[in-house]
ZAMARGU-4260 file (C-alpha; in steps of 0.2 Angstrom, whole numbers, plus 5000, padded with zeros to 4 digits):
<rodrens>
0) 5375/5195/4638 | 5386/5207/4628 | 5393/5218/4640 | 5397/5198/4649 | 5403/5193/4633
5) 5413/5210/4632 | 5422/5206/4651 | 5429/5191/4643 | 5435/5194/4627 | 5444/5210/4634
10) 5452/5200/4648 | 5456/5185/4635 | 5462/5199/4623 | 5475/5206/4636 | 5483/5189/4637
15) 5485/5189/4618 | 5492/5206/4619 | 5503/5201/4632 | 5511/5184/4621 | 5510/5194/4606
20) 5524/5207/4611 | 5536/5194/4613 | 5533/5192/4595 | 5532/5208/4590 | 5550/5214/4598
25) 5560/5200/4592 | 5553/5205/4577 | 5556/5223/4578 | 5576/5219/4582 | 5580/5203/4571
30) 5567/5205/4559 | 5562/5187/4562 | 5549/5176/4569 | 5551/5167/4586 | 5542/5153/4583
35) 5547/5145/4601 | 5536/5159/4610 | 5523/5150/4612 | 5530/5137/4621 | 5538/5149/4633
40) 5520/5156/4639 | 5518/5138/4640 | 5534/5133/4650 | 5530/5149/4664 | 5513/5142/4666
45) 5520/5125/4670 | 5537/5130/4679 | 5524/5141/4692 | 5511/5124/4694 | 5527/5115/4696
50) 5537/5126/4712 | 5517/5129/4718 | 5512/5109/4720 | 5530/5101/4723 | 5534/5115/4735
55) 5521/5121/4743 | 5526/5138/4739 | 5511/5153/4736 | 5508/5156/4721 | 5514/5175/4721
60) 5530/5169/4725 | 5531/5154/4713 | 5525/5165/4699 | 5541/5175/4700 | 5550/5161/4700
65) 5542/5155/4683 | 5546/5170/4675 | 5563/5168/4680 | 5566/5151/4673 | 5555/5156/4658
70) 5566/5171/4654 | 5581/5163/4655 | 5571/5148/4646 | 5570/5165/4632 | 5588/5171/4633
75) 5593/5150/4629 | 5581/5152/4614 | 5593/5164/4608 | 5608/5156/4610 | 5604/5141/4603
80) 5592/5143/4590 | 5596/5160/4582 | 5614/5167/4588 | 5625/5153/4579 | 5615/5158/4562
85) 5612/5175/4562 | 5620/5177/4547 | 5615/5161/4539 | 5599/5159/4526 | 5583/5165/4537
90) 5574/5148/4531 | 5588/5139/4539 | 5584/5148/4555 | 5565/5145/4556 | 5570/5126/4554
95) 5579/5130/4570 | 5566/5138/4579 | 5554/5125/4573 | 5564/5113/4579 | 5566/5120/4596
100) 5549/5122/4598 | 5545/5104/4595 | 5558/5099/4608 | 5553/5110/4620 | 5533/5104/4618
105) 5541/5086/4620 | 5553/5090/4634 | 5538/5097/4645 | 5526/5081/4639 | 5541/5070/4645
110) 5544/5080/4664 | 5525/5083/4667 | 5516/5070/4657 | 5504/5074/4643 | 5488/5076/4652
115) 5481/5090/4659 | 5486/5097/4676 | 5473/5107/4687 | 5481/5124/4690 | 5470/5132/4703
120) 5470/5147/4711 | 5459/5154/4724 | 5459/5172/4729 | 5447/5172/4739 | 5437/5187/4735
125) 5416/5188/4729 | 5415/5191/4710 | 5410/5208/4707 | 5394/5211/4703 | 5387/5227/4689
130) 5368/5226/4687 | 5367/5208/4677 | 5388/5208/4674 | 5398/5194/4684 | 5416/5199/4684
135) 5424/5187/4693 | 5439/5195/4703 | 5453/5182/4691 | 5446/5192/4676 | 5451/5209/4687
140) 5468/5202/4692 | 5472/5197/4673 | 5465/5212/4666 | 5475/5225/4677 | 5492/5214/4675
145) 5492/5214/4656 | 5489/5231/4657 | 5500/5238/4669 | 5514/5228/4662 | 5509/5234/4644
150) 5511/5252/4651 | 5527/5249/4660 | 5533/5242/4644 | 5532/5257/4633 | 5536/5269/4644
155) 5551/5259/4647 | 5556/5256/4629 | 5552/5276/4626 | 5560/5284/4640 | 5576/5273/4646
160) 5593/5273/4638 | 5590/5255/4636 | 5574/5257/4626 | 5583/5272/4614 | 5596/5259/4609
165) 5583/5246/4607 | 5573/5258/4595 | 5589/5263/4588 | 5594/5241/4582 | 5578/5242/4576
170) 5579/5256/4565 | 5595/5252/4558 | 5608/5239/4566 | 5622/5245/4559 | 5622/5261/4562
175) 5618/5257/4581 | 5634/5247/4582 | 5644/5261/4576 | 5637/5272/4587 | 5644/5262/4601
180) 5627/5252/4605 | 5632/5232/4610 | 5618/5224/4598 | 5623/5207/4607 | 5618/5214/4623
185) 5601/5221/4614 | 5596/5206/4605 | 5598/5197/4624 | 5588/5210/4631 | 5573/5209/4621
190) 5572/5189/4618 | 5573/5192/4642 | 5559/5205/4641 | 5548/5196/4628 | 5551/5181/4636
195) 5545/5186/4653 | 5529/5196/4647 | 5525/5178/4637 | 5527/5169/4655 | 5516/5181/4663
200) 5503/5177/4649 | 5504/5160/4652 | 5503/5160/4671 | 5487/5172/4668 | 5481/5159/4656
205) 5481/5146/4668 | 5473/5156/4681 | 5460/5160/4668 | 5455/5142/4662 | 5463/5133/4678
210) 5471/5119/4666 | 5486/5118/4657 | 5494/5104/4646 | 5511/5106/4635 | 5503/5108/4617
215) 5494/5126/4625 | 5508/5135/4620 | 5502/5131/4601 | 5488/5137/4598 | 5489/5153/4610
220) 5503/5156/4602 | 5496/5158/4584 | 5484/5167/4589 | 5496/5180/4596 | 5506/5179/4580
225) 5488/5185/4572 | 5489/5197/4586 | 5505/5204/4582 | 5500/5205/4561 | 5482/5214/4564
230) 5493/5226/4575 | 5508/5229/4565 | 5522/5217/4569 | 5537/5226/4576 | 5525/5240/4583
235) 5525/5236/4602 | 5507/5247/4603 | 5500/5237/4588 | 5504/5221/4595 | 5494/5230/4611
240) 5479/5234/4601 | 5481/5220/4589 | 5477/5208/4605 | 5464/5216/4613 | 5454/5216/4594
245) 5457/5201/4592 | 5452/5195/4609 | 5436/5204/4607 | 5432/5196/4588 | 5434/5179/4596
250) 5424/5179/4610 | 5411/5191/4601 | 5410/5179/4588 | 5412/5161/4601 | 5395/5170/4608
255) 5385/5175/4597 | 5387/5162/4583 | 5397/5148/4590 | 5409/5143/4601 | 5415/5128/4590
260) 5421/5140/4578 | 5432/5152/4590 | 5448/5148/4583 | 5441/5147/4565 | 5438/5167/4569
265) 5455/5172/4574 | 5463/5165/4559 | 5450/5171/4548 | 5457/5189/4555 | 5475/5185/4550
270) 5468/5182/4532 | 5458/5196/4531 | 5472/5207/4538 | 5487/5199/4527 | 5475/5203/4509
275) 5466/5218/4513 | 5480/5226/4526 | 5495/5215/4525 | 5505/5232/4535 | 5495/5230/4548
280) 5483/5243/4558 | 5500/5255/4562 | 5510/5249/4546 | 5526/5241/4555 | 5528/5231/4540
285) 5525/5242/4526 | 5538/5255/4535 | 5552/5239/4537 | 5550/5237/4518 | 5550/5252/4512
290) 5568/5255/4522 | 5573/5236/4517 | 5571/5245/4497 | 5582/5260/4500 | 5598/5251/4509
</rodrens>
């Protein structure tokens, strides 16, 4: 039963790690919170169940096409909600966020209805079996996605011109600009990438539970902020670790205590982690505070 346990939290953990990079790179560049994430991994799970069942399109190919929409969904976000007060109070821009979220959650109840729609996807292949260990081949599919994207990710913030100047907004903005970095064109950038990894974890989610309903962004998305926290926020390899921990806390716990309680221990994680480690597991936080003193 553990190592069976193990399969699912790891696989429910890549998914976390996954939405919570979103998190942790608008984080990293603005030094604020998107609280709409959550409804973009909900919105790529939906726009994919939408172009699959109304046009009879494969799932592969609607899947890009959900990431798509969700990114450009992403890049809106930031247009909307955070660009026209960048430079205004930061509670005034968490109302905004908020408030995008809730429109977005009620914009999708309105299109595709409240209930919950069957998102099914069959690919056809026996689970695999390790002596008393059922993997199904979804969990295989879920597991190698997250991580192959997750490693493509940092490689690609690491090694790219792009990634430098997106290290470098996130070090010190100013000094980027004047160093001939457009931190527009950055800021875009990131709220496009994050966006796309949350859409990913959203269709992956929905392959994983073959449901989906427009309040699932909510609570996955919490739990990827907690993610992000136990990781480091900021620290794209915190937010990495900090998913798959936490994915494995949850489902250890959901099996061996009880299932009613999985949500009561994530959270419990986040308060652990913000009294006794409030930096997090690679200090993201602590580092953005000590440079916040010396400006």
């Amino acid at each position: 039963m553990f190592w069976q346990q193990m399969v699912n939290s790891i696989s429910l953990g890549a998914l976390y790690s996954l939405l919570a990079i979103g998190y942790t790179m608008v984080y990293g560049i603005i030094k604020l919170i998107n609280f709409a994430h959550g409804e973009i991994f909900m919105c790529g799970a939906f726009f994919t169940w939408w172009i699959m069942t109304a046009f009879s399109i494969p799932f592969p190919i609607a899947a890009l096409m959900g990431i798509m929409l969700s990114t450009l969904l992403g890049v809106g976000v930031e247009r909307i909600a955070y660009r026209p007060l960048r430079n205004a109070p930061r509670f005034a821009v968490i109302i905004s966020v908020l408030g995008m979220s809730i429109f977005l959650q009620n914009m999708a109840r309105i299109v595709w209805g409240a209930e919950f729609q069957t998102f099914d996807v069959d690919f056809g292949y026996s689970p695999i079996l390790i002596g008393n260990v059922v993997i199904p081949i979804k969990k295989v599919f879920i597991l190698a996605t997250s991580l192959i994207l997750m490693v493509a990710l940092g490689l690609y913030v690491k090694k790219t011109y792009i990634g430098k100047a997106m290290r470098a907004t996130a070090a010190d903005p100013e000094a980027a600009e004047m160093m001939g970095i457009n931190i527009n064109a950055v800021i875009v950038l990131t709220f496009a990438i994050g966006s796309a990894m949350g859409a990913v974890a959203g269709i992956l989610f929905a392959v994983n539970y073959n449901s989906i309903d427009p309040f699932m962004g909510f609570n996955a998305g919490l739990k990827a902020f907690t993610a992000a926290v136990l990781g480091g926020i900021g620290n794209i390899y915190g937010a990495m670790i900090g998913g798959i921990l936490l994915g494995i806390f949850e489902g250890i716990g959901a099996g061996y205590i009880s299932s009613l309680y999985r949500d009561a221990f994530a959270f419990s994680v986040l308060i652990l982690v913000l009294i006794f480690r409030p930096e997090g597991l690679l200090g993201e936080i602590g580092k953005s505070k000590r440079r916040d003193k010396t400006r």
